[in-house]
N, C-alpha and C positions, 0 to 999 in steps of 0.2 A: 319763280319757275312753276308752270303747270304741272301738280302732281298727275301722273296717273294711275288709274283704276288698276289695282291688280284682279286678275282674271286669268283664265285656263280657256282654252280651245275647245268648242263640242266635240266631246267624243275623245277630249286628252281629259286627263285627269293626274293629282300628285297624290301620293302616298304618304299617309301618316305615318307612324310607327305604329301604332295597332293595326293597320294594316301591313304594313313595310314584313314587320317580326313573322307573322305566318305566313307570307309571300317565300320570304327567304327561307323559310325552314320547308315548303312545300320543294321549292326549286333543291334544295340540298339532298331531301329526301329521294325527289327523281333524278337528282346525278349520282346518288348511289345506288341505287335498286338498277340502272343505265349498267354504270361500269362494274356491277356483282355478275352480270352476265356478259361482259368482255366488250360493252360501247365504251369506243375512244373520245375525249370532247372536242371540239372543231371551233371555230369560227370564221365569219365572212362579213366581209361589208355591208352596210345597212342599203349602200347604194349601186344598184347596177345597170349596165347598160339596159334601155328602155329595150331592145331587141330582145335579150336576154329574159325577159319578165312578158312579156307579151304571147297571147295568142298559146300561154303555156296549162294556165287553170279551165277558165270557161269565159264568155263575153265578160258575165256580171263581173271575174274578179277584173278582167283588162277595163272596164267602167269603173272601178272604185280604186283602182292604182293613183299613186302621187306621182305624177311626174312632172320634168321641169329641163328646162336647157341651163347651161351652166355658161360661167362666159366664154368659156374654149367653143361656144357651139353645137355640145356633144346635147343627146338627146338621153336623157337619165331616169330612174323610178326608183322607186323606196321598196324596196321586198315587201311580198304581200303574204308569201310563206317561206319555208324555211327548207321547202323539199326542190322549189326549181334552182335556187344558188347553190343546191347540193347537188345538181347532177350539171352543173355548171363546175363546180368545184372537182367533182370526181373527173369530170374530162378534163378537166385541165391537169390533174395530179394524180395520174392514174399510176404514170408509170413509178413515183417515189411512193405511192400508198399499199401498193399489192391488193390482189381479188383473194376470196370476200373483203373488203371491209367493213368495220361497224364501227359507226359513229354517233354520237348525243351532240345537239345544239339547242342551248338552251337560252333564246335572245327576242328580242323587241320587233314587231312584223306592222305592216302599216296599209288599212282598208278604209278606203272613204264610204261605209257605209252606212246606214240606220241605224243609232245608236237605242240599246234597248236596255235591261236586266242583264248586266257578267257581259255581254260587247260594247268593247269600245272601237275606238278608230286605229288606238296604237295599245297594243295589248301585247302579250307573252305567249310564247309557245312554247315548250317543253318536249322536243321533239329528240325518236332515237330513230336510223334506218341499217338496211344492212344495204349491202350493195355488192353485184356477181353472184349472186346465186339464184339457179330457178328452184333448188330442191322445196320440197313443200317442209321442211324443218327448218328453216327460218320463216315460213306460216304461221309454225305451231308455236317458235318462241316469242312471235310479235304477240302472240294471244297469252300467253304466259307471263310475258313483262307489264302488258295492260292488268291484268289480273294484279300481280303481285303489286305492281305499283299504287293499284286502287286501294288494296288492303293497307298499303304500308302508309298509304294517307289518313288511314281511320275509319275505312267506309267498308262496310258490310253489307247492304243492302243498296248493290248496281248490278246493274247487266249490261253485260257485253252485248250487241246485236253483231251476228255476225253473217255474214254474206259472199257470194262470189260474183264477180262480173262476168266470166265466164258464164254463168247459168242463164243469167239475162240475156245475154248474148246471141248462146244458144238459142234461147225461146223466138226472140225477135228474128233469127236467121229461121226458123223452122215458118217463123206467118210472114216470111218473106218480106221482113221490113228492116234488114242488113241496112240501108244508107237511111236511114232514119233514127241510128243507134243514138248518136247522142240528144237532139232534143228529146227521144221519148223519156232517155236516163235521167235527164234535167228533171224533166217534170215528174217523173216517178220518185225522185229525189226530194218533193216539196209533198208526198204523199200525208206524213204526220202534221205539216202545216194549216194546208188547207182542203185535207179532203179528199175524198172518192172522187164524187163528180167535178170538182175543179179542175185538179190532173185529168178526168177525162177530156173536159174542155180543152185543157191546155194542149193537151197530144194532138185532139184535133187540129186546133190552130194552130202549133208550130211544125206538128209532123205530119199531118195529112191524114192522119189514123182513122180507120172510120168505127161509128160505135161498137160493132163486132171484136175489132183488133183489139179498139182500148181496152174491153172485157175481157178477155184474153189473156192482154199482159196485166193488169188489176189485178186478175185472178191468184197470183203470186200474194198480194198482199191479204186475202182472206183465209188465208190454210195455218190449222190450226193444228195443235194438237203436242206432242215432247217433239224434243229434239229429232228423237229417232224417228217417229211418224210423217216429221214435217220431212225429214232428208227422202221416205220414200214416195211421197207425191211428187216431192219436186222430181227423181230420178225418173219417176211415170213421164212425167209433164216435157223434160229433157231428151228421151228416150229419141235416138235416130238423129241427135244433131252430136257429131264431133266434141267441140268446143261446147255445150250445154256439158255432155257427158261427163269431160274432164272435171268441168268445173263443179259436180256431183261429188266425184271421188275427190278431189281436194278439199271439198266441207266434210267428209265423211271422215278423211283423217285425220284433221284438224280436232274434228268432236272427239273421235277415240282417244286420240292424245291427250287431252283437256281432262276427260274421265279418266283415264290411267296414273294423270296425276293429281286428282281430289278433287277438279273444279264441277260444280254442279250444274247443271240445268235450272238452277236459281238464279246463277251471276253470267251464265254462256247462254244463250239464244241463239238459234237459227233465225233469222227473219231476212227472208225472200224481199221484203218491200224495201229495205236500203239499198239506195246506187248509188251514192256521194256522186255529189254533182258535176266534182273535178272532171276532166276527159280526161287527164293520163290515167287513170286507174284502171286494172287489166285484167285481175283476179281478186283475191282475197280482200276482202273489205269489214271495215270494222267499225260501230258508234258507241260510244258505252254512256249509259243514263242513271241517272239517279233518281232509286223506286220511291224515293221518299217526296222530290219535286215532280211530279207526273207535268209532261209541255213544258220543261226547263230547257229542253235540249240535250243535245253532247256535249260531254267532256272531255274525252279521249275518242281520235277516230284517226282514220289511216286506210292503207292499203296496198298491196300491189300495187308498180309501177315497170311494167317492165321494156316500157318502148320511150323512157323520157328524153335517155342521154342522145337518142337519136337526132335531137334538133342539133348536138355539138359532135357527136362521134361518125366514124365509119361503120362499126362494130359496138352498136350500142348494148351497154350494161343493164342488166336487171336488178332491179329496187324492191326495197318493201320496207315499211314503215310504220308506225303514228306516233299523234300530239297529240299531248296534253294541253289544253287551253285554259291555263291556268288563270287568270283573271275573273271568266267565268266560272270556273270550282269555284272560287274562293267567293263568288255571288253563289254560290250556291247552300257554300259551307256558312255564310252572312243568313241567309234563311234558315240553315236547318239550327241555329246556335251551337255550332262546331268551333267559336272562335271566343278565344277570351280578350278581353278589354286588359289587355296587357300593354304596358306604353314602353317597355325599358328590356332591353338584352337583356341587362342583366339580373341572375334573380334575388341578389343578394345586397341588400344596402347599410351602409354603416352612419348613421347620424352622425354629425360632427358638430357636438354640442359644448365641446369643454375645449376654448379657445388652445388652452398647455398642452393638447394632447394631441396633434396631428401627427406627429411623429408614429407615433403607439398604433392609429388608424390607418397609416401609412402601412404597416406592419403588421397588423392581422390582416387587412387585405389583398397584403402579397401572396401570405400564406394563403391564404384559400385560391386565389387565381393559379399559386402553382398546383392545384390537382382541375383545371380546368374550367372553374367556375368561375363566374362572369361578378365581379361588385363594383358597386359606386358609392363613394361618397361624396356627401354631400357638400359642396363648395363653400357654405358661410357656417361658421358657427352660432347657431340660434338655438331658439325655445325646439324644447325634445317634439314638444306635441306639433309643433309647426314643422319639422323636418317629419316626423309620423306619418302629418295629415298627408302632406309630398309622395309617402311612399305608400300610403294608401293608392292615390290617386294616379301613382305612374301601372300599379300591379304587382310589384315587387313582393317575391314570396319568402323573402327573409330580411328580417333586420337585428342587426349585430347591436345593445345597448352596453353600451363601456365607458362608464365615468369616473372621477377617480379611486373610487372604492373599488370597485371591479378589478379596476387596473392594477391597484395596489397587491389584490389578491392572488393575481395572475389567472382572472377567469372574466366571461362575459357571458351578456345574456342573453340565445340568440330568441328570438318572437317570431312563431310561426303566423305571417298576418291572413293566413287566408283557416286555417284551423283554429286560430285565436287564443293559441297555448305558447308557454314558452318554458323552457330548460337551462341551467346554468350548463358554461361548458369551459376546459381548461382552456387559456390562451393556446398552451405548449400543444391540444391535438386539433387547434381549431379547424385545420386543412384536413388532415383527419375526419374530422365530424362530415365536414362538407364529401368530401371524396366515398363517403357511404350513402 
């Protein structure tokens, strides 16, 4: 029989357990920081009507969609995010969910794109939204939960960049280029990519703009200065359009709020030059960076959505949201060495060196797992220094030594392997010890 080549797909990849271990503890960390502030969790199918997923992002994501016919005929795709099955989901369950809702989905999304550094093709999203409300206080807590969440990951040094659609909007209705909105925001959207004059290029070529205009709206991306400075050029710059206006005073309360609750002009930025290139997004917009990888990209981003459920409703619901694109954090967390070479759940390992004694190992292990702590022992009874080297090599931050003199005595001796100290300890508080 022809063996064959095992191999992975560009752009899939499998998960070690040094990988796998901070994957799962990042995803834990954002389903609790989610439902500390009242998101419920959800899920939905990986696979949905190709209707359903089209014509909902931008060209690019309906070019990088998987789709495929099934043999019923039906014409299908693989979700590309995790915010269009949700206003698919909310019209369909609107009436057993009640308004507002807030929900976290935290699942597997799939883009046929250019795989780079932290993108893949099938990656993770870490996504929370609220749904039925326009108040600008679910604004201010989507900027709050991004915050908090980035702290409760470890990172101290990111910024929020935060924006309004609204303001752009306004600008472009003011230089009378209203049916131009969305290639200009496309391109304005690649502004950190490639450039000043590229995006001027591109507005030419896909929106018509002539070099005057594109300076114009550019002009958004050079204004400098705090928070407070930048909110009043942009309100000069907005001044006389409606919708500009609004979307003035909706960054201005957002910032107040942000400052009333500790966050600084360190980690919250105003910056004018984000449009996320999505088109359903309406208002508030958000990317957060990591000061430490400069040109890494986003890691968390989102926004108002307040016209989506419109493709499935009569009386369409207003959204707001972001993801966390966790795959890429964790390329990011891989560069800054935020991640330990840890192979094993658990931190706790017990050699099983004295063929008579599984019983006894059986038994301090229990004890310890009942205050919640994770051990393994080792399967074969062998040389100590051999089962050691093992738990060297998995990361394992404790190991239990109990032969039969220990045992005799009703004590063991646990070996801190990453401080390289060890203490004798009674068997009778061993859960005890661990549970401090």
């Amino acid at each position: 029989m022809k063996k064959i080549t095992p191999r992975t797909l560009k752009g899939f990849r499998d998960y070690l357990p040094e990988t796998m271990i901070p994957r799962r503890k990042i995803i834990e960390t954002a389903a609790r920081i989610y439902q500390s502030y009242g998101f419920s969790p959800i899920d939905t199918p990986a696979l949905e009507y190709l209707e359903i997923l089209t014509g909902k992002g931008s060209d690019e994501t309906d070019k990088q969609l998987y789709s495929f016919q099934d043999k019923g005929g039906r014409d299908l795709g693989m979700r590309f995010d995790l915010t269009v099955p949700l206003a698919r989901f909310v019209s369909q369950h609107e009436n057993e969910l009640g308004m507002p809702f807030k929900r976290f989905h935290i699942a597997t999304v799939w883009r046929g794109e250019n795989t780079q550094a932290g993108r893949y093709r099938e990656f993770m999203q870490c996504d929370f939204d609220t749904i039925g409300t326009l108040n600008i206080a679910a604004d201010i807590e989507t900027t709050l939960v991004i915050y908090e969440l980035m702290r409760a990951i470890g990172f101290e040094n990111f910024t929020i960049h935060l924006n309004n659609r609204k303001v752009l909007s306004g600008l472009l209705e003011k230089l009378g280029l209203e049916e131009q909105t969305v290639p200009v925001l496309r391109a304005l959207d690649k502004i950190a990519k490639i450039g000043y004059e590229k995006v001027k290029e591109e507005m030419a070529e896909t929106a018509g703009l002539t070099s005057e205009q594109a300076d114009a709206v550019l002009k958004l991306t050079t204004l400098t200065g705090t928070n407070a400075e930048i909110l009043e050029q942009i309100a000069e710059m907005a001044a006389g359009s409606e919708k500009g206006e609004e979307g003035v005073s909706d960054l201005r309360q957002v910032l107040a709020a942000a400052e009333a609750v500790g966050i600084s002009d360190k980690n919250l930025k105003l910056d004018v030059s984000i449009a996320r290139g999505l088109d359903y997004y309406t208002g508030t917009i958000w990317e957060t960076f990591l000061d430490d990888l400069p040109g890494f990209g986003s890691v968390c981003s989102g926004g108002r959505y307040d016209n989506l459920t419109g493709m499935f409703m009569k009386n369409p619901l207003p959204g707001i949201g972001a993801s966390l694109g966790l795959d890429r954090l964790l390329a990011g967390m891989e560069q800054l060495g935020m991640l330990s070479d840890v192979k094993t759940a658990a931190p706790v390992f017990i050699p099983y060196f004295d063929a008579e004694k599984l019983t006894d190992y059986l038994k301090i292990a229990a004890a310890i797992r009942a205050e919640g702590v994770g051990v393994e022992i080792y399967p074969d009874p062998k040389k100590l220094k051999t089962q050691l080297q093992y738990a060297d090599r998995k990361g394992f931050r404790y190991a239990i030594i109990a032969g039969a003199d220990e045992l005799s005595r009703g004590v063991c001796q646990v070996k801190d392997l990453q401080e390289k100290t060890q203490e004798e300890v009674e068997l009778a508080k061993i859960g005890e010890y661990f549970r401090k």
